[in-house]
BATOR-32620 format. One line per 8 residues: their letters; for each residue x, y, z of N, C-alpha, C. Coordinates in nm, 3 decimals. Layout:
N
a) X Y Z X Y Z X Y Z ~ ...
# end
This chain:
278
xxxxxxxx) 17.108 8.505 11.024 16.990 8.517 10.939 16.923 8.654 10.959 ~ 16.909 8.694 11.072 16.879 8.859 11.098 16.941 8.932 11.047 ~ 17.065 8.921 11.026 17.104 9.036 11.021 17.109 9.022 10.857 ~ 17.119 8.887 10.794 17.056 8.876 10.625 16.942 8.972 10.585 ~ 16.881 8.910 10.658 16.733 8.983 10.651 16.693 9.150 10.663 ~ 16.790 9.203 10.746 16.779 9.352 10.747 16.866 9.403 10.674 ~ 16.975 9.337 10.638 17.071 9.378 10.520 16.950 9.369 10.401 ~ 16.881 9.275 10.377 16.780 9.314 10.280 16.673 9.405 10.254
xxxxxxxx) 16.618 9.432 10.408 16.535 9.532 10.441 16.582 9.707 10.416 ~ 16.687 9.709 10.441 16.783 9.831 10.416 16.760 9.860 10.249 ~ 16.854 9.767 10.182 16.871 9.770 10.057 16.759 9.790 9.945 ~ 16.613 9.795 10.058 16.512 9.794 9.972 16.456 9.922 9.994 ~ 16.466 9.967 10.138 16.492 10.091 10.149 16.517 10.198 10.080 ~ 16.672 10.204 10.093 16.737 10.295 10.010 16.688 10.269 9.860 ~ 16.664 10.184 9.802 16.611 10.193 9.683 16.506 10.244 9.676 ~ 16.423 10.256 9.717 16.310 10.320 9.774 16.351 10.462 9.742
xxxxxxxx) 16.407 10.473 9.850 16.443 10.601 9.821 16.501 10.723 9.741 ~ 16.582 10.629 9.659 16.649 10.662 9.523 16.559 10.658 9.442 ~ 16.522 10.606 9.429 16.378 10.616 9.317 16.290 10.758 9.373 ~ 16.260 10.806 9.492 16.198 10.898 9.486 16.234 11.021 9.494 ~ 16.413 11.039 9.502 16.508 11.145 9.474 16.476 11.186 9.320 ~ 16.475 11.033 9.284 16.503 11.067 9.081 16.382 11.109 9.049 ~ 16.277 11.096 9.088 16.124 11.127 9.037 16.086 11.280 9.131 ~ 16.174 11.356 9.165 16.162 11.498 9.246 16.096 11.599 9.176
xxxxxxxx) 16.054 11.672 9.177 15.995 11.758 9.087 16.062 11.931 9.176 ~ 16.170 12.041 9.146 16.174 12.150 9.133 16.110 12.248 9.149 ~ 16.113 12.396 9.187 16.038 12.468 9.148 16.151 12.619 9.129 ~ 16.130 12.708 9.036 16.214 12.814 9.007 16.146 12.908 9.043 ~ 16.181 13.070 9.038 16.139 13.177 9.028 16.188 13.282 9.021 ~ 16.077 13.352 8.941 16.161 13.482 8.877 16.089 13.646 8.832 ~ 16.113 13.707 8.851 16.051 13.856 8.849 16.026 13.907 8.709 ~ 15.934 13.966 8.643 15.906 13.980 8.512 15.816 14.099 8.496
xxxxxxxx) 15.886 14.214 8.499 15.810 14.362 8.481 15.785 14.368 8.307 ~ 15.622 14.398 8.316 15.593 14.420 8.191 15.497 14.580 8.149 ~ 15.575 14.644 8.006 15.595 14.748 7.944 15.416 14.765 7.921 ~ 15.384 14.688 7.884 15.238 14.656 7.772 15.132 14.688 7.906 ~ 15.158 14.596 8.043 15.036 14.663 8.146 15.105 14.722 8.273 ~ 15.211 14.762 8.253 15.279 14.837 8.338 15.272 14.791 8.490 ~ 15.250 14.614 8.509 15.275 14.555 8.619 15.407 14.456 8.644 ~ 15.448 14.418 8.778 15.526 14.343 8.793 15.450 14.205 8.809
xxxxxxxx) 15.538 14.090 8.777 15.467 13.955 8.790 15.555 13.895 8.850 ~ 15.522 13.821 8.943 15.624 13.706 9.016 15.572 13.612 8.912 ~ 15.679 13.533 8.895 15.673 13.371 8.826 15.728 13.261 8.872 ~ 15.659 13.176 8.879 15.727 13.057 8.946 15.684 12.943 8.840 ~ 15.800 12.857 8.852 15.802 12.737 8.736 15.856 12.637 8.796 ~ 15.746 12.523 8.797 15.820 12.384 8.826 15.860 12.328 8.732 ~ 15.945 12.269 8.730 16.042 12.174 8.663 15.992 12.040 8.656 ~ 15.960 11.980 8.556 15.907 11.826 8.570 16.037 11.727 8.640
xxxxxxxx) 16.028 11.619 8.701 16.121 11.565 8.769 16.235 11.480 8.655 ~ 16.326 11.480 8.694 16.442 11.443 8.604 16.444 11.533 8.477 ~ 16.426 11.671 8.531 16.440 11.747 8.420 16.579 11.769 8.337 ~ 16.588 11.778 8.174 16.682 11.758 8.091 16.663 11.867 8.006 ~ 16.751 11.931 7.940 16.743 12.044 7.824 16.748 11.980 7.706 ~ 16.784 11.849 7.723 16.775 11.802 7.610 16.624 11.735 7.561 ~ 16.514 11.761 7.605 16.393 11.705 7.597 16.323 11.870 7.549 ~ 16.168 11.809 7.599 16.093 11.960 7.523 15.971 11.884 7.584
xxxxxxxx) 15.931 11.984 7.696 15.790 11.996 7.740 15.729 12.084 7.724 ~ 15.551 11.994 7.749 15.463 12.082 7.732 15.433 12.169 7.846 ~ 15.372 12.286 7.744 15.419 12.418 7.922 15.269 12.452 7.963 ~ 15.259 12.425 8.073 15.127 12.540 8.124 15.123 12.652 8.191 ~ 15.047 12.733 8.107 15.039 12.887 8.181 14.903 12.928 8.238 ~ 14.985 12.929 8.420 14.848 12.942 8.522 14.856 13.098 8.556 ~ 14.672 13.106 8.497 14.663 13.270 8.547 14.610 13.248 8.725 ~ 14.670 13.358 8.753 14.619 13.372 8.969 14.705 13.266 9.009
xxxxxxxx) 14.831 13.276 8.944 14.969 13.169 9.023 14.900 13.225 9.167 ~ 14.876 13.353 9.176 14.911 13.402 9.377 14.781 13.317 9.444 ~ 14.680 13.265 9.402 14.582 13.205 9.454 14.604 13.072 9.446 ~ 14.613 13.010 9.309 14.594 12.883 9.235 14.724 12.770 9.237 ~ 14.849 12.849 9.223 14.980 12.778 9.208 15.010 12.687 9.320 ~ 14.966 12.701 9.452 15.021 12.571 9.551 14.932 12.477 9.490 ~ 14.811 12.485 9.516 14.721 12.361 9.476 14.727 12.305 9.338 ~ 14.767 12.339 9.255 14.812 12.272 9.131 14.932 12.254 9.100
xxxxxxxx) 15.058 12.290 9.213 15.178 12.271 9.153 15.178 12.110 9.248 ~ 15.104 12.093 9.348 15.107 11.977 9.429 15.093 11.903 9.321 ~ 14.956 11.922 9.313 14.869 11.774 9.228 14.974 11.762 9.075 ~ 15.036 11.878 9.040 15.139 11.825 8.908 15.212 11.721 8.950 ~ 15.260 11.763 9.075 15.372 11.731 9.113 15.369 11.597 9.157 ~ 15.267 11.567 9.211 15.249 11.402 9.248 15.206 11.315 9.112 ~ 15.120 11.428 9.044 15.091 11.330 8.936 15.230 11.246 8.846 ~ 15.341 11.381 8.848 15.415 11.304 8.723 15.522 11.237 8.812
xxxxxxxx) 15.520 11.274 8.908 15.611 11.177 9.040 15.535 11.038 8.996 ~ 15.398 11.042 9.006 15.416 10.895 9.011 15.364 10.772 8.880 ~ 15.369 10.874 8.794 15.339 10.914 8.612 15.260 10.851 8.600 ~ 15.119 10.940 8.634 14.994 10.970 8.605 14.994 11.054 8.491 ~ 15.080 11.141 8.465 15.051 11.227 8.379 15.177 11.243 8.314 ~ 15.205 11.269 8.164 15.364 11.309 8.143 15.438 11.448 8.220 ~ 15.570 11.444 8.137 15.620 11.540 8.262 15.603 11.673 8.159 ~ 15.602 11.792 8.286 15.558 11.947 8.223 15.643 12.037 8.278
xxxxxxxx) 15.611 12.173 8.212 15.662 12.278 8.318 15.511 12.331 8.324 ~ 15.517 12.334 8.486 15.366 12.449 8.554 15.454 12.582 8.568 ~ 15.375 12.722 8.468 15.405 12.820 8.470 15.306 12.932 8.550 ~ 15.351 12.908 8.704 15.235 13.011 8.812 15.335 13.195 8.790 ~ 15.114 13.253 8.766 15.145 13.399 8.695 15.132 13.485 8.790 ~ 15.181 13.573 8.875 15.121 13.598 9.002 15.186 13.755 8.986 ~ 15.133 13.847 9.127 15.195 13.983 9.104 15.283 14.027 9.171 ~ 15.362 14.087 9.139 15.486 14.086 9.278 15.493 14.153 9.344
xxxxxxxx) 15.511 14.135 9.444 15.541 14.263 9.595 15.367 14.294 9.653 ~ 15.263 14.225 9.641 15.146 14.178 9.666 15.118 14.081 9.797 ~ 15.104 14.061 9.874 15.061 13.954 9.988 14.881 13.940 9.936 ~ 14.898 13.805 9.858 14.740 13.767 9.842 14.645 13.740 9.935 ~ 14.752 13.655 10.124 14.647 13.661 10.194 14.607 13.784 10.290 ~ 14.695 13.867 10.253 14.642 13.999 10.324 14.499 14.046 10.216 ~ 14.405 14.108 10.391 14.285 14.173 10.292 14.286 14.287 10.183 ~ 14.457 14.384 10.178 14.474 14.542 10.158 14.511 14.438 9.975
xxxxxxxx) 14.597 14.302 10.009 14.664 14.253 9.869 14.517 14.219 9.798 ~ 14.448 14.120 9.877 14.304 14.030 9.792 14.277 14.114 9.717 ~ 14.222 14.238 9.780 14.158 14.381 9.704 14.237 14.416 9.592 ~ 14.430 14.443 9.621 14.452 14.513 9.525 14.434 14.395 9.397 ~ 14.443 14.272 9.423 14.469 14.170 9.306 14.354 14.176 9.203 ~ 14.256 14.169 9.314 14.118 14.134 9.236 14.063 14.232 9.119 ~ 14.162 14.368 9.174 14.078 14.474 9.095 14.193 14.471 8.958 ~ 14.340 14.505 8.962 14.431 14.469 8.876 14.410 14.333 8.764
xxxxxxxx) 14.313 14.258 8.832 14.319 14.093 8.711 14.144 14.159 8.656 ~ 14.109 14.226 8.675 13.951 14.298 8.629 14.052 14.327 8.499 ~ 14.132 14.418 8.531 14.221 14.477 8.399 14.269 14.392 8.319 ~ 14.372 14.282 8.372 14.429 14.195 8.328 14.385 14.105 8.225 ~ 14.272 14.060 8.268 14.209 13.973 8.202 14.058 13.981 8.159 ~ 13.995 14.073 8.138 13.908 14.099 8.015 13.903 14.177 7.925 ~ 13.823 14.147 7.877 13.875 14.257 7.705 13.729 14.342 7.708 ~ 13.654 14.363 7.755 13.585 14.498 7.802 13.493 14.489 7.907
xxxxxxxx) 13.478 14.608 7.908 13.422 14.646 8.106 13.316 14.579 8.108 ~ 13.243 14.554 8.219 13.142 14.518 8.285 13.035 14.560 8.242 ~ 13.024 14.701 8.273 12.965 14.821 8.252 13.020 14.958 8.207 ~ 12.929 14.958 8.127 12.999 15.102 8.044 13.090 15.166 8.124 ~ 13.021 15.235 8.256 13.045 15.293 8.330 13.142 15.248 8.430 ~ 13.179 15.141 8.407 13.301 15.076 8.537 13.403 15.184 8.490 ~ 13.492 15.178 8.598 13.672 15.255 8.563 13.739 15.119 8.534 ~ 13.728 15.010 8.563 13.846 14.868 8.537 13.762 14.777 8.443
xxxxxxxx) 13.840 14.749 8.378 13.817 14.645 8.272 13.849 14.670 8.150 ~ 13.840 14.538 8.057 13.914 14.604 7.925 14.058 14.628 7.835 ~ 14.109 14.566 7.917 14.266 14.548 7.887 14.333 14.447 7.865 ~ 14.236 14.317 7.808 14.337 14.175 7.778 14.408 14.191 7.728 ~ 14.399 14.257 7.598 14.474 14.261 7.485 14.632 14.328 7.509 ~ 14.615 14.390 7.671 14.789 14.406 7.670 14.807 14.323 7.749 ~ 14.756 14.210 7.844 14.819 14.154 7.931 14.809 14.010 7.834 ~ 14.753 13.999 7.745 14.824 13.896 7.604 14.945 13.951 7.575
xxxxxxxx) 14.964 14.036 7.521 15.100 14.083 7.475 15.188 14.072 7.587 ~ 15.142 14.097 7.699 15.270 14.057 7.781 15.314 13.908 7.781 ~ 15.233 13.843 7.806 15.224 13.724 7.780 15.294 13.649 7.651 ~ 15.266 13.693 7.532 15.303 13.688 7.393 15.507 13.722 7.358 ~ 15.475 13.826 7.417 15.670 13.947 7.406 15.705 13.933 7.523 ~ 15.637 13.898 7.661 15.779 13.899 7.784 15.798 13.723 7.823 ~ 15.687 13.715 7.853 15.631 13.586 7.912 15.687 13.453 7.870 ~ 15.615 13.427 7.764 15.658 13.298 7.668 15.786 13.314 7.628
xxxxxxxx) 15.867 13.418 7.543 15.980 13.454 7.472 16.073 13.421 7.568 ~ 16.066 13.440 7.741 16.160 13.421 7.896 16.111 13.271 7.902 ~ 16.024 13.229 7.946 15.993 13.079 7.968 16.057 13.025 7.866 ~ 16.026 13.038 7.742 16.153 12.907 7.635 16.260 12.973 7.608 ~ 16.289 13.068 7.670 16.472 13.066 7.652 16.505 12.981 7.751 ~ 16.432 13.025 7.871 16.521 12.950 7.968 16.522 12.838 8.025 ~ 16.381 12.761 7.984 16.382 12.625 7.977 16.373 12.562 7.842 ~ 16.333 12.430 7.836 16.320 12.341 7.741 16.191 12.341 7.745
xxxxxxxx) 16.087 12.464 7.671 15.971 12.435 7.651 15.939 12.411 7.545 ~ 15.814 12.341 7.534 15.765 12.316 7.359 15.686 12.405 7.364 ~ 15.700 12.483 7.196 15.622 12.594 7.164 15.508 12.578 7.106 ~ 15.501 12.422 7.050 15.409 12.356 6.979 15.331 12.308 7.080 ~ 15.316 12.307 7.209 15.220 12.232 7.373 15.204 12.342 7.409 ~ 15.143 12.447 7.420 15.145 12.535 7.543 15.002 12.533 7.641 ~ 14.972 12.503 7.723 14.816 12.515 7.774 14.792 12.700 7.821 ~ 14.713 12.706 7.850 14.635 12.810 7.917 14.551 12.761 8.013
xxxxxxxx) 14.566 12.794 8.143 14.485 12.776 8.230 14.425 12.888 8.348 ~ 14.284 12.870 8.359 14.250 12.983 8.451 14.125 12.895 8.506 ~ 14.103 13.024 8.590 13.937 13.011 8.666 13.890 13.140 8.672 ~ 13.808 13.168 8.624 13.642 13.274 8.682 13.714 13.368 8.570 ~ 13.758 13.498 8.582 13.752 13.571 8.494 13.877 13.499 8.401 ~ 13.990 13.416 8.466 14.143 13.338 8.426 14.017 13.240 8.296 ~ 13.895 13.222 8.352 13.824 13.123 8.244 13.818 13.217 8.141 ~ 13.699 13.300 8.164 13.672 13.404 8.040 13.763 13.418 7.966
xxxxxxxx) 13.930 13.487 8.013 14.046 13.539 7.915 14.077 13.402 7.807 ~ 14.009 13.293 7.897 14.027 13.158 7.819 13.954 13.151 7.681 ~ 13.838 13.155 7.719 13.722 13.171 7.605 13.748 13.276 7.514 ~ 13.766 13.377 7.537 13.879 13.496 7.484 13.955 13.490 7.373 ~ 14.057 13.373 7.427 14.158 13.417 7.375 14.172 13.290 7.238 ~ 14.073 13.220 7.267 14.039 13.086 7.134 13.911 13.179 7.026 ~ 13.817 13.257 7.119 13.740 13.330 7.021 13.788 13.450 6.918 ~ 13.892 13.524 6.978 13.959 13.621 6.907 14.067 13.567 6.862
xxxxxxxx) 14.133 13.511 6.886 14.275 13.485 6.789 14.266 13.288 6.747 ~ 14.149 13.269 6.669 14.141 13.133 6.636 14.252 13.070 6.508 ~ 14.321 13.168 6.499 14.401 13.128 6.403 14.538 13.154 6.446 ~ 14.564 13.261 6.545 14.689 13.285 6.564 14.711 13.291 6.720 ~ 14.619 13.176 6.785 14.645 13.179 6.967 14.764 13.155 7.003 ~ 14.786 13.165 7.117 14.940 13.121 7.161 14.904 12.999 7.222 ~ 14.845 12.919 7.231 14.772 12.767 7.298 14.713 12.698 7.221 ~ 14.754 12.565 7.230 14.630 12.443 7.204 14.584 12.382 7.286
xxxxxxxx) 14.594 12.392 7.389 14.499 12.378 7.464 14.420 12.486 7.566 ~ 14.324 12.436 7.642 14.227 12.584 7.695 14.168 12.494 7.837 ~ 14.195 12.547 7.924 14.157 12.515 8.049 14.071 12.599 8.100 ~ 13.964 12.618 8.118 13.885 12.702 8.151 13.792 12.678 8.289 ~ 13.819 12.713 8.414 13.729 12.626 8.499 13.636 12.794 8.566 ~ 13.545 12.740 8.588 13.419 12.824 8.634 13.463 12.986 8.503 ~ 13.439 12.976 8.395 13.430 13.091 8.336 13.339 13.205 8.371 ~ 13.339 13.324 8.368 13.272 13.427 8.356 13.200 13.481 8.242
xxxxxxxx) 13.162 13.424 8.212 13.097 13.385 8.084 12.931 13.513 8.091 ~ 12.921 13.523 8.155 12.831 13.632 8.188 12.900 13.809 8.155 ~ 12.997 13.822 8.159 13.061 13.923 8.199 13.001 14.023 8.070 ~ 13.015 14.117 8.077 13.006 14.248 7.980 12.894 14.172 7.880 ~ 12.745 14.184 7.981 12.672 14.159 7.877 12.651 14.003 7.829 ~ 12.738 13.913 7.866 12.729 13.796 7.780 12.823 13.828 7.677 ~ 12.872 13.884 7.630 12.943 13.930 7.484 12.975 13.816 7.419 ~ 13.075 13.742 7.514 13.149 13.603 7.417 13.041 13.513 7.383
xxxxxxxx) 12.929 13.532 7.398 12.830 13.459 7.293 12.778 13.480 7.207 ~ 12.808 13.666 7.181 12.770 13.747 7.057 12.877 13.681 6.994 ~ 12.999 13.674 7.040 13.120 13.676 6.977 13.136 13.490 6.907 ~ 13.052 13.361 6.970 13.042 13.271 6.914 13.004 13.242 6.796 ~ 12.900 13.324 6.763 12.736 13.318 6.701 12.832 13.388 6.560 ~ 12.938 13.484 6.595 12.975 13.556 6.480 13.030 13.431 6.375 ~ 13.156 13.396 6.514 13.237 13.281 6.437 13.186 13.170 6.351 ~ 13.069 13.139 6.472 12.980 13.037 6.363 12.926 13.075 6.257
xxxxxxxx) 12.860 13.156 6.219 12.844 13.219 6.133 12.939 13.268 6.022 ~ 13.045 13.294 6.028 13.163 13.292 5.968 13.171 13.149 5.903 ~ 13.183 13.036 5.999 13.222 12.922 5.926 13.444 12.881 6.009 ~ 13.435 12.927 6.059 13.552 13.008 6.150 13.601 12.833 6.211 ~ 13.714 12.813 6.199 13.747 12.720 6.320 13.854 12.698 6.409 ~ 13.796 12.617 6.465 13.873 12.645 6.623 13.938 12.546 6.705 ~ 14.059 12.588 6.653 14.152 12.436 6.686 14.222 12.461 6.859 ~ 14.089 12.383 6.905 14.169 12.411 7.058 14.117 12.250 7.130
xxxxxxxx) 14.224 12.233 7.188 14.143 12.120 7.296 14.106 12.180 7.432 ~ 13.964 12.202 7.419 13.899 12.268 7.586 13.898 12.207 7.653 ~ 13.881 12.210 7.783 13.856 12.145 7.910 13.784 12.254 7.982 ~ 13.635 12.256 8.022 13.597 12.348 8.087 13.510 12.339 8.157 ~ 13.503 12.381 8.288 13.418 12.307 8.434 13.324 12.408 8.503 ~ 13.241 12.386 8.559 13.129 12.466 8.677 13.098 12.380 8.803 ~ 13.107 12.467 8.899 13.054 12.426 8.996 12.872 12.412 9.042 ~ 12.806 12.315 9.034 12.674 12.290 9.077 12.611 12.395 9.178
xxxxxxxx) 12.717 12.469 9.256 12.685 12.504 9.385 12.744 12.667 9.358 ~ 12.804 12.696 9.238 12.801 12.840 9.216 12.639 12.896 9.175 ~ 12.597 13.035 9.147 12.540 13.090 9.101 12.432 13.050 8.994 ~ 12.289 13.078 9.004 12.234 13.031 8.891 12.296 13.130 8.749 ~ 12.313 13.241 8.779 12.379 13.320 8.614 12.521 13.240 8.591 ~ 12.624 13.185 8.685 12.692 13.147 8.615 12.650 12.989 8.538 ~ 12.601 12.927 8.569 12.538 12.835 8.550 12.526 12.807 8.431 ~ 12.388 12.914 8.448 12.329 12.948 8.294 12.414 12.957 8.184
xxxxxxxx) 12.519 13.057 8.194 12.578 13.123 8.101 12.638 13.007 8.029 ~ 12.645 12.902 8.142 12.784 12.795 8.108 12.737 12.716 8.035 ~ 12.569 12.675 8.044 12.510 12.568 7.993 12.491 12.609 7.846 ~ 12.415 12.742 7.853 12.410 12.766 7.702 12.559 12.825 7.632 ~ 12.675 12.795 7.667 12.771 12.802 7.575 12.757 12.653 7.522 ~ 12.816 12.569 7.634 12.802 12.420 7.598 12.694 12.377 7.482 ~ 12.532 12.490 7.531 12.470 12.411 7.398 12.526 12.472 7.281 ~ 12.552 12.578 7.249 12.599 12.676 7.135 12.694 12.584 7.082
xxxxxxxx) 12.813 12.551 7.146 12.912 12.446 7.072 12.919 12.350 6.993 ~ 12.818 12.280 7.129 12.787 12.096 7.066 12.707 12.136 6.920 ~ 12.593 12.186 6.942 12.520 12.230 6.805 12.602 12.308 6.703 ~ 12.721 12.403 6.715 12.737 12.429 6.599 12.840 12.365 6.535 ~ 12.920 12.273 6.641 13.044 12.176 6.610 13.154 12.252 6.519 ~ 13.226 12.389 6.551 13.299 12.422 6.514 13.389 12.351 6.477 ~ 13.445 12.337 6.379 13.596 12.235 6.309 13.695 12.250 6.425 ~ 13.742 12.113 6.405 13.906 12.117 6.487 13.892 12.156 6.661
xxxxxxxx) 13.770 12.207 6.724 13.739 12.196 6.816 13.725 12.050 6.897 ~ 13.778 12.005 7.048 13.733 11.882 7.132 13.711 11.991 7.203 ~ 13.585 11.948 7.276 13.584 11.991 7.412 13.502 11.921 7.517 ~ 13.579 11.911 7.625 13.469 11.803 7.735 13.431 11.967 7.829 ~ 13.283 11.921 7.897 13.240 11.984 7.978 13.218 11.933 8.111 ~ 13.235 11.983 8.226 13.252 11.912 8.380 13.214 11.976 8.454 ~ 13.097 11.895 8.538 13.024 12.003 8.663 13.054 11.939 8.756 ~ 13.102 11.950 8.892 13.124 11.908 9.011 13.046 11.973 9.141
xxxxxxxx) 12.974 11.909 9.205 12.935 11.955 9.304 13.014 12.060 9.434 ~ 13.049 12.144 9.390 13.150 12.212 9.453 13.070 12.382 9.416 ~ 13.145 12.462 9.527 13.133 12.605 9.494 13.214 12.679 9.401 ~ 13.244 12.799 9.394 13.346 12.867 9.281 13.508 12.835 9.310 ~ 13.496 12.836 9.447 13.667 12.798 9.488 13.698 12.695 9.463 ~ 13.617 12.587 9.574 13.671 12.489 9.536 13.626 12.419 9.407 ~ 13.581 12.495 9.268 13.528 12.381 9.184 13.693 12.430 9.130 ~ 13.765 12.515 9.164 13.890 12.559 9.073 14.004 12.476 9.131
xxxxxxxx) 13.983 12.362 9.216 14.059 12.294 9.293 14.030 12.145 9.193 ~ 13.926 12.112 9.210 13.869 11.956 9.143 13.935 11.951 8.983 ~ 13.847 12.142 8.910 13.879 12.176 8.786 14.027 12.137 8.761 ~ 14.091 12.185 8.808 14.251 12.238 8.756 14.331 12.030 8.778 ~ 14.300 11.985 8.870 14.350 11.872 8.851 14.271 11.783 8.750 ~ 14.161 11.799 8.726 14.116 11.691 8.629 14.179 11.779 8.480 ~ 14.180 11.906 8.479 14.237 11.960 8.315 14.375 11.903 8.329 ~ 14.443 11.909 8.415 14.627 11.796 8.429 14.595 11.657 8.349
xxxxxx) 14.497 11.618 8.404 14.460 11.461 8.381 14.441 11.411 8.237 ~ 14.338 11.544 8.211 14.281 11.534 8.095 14.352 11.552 7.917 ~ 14.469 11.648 7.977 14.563 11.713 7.837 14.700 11.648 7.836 ~ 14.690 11.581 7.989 14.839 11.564 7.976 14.847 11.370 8.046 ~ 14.736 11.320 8.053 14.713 11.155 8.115 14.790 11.047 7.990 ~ 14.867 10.987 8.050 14.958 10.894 8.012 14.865 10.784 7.918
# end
């Protein structure tokens, strides 16, 4: 009878275990020098588990892979392991030949994604800023065009995801190209929404005014425990929205008691939850 009994115990085992071979989730990577901002990008891409070419997922593209990509390739990764969420490819955007936790890399990153990801300076007078519009195009001609050759991505799913200025390029990139974005969806956690002036609220006020719409599903978060200007900035977008109810726009708004870092930790798993929950 024992040894019945552990012959059963085994068998439940290994099943066990087979089941959590088949539900594995991947990760790739690959080097991607681009013409448009004359940087190199490391890329790394997880693979949803039991991945097939014969299917078509939805893809997300994470700006600050070099900061952001462990902590959200986890939480993907458990989520659709244990299908919480459908299955994806997480696309982490990062720079290559960079060490992010060195202090000489933090510096060089921080000042390179100033470039990367806004579409004008701070201050007149800054030397960095101002250059989305080629690190879209990279994005647009190297980026996306390499990600769906070489996987099974859907071109019709793509997310965008960032934090702090990765938010702003967010807000960005639904305010300037509302008709021809490369995303439907918009992940935006702790935006910079302050930046150059406030601008992207000159830049709301236009659209609304236009009559303009804006087919995006947002997801966009603050931390309680950041900054009163970012705060601010965040609350009166939120009111600007709800009141002018741009067409074809959803958007939920989410504050968590957290600081700027970690609200990009809470953020980034509840936008998984939220675009992609079973």
């Amino acid at each position: 009878m024992k040894q019945l009994i552990g012959f059963f115990v085994l068998t439940l085992l290994l099943s066990s275990c087979e089941s959590l071979v088949l539900r594995s989730a991947e990760q790739e990577s690959f080097q991607l020098d681009s013409p448009q901002t004359g940087q190199s990008y490391e890329i790394t891409v997880l693979l949803p588990p039991d991945y097939s070419e014969s299917q078509s997922y939805p893809t997300v593209y994470l700006i600050d892979g070099h900061w952001h990509y462990p902590n959200v390739a986890a939480d993907a990764k458990q989520l659709m392991e244990k299908d919480k969420i459908r299955d994806i490819l997480l696309v982490g955007i990062a720079y290559a030949g960079i060490n992010p936790k060195s202090l000489s890399g933090w510096g060089s990153i921080s000042e390179i994604r100033i470039d990367d990801l806004t579409s004008v300076k701070n201050k007149e007078e800054d030397v960095l800023g101002g250059k989305a519009a080629a690190f879209r195009s990279f994005l647009k001609e190297d980026l996306i065009p390499e990600v769906e050759a070489r996987y099974a991505s859907a071109a019709s799913e793509r997310t965008l995801m960032g934090h702090s200025l990765g938010g702003y390029f967010g807000f960005w990139e639904m305010f300037t190209f509302p008709d021809s974005s490369l995303f439907v969806n918009i992940e935006a956690g702790s935006p910079a929404l302050w930046w150059g002036d406030g601008h992207l609220m000159a830049d709301e006020l236009l659209l609304h005014e236009a009559g303009t719409s804006l087919p995006f599903n947002l997801h966009t978060t603050m931390g309680s425990l950041e900054s009163v200007t970012w705060n601010t900035f965040f609350d009166e977008m939120e009111e600007r929205l709800k009141a002018h109810q741009p067409a074809g726009l959803t958007a939920v708004y989410e504050r968590y008691p957290k600081g700027h870092s970690a609200n990009a930790e809470v953020g980034f798993k509840a936008g998984l939850e939220y675009f992609f929950s079973k």
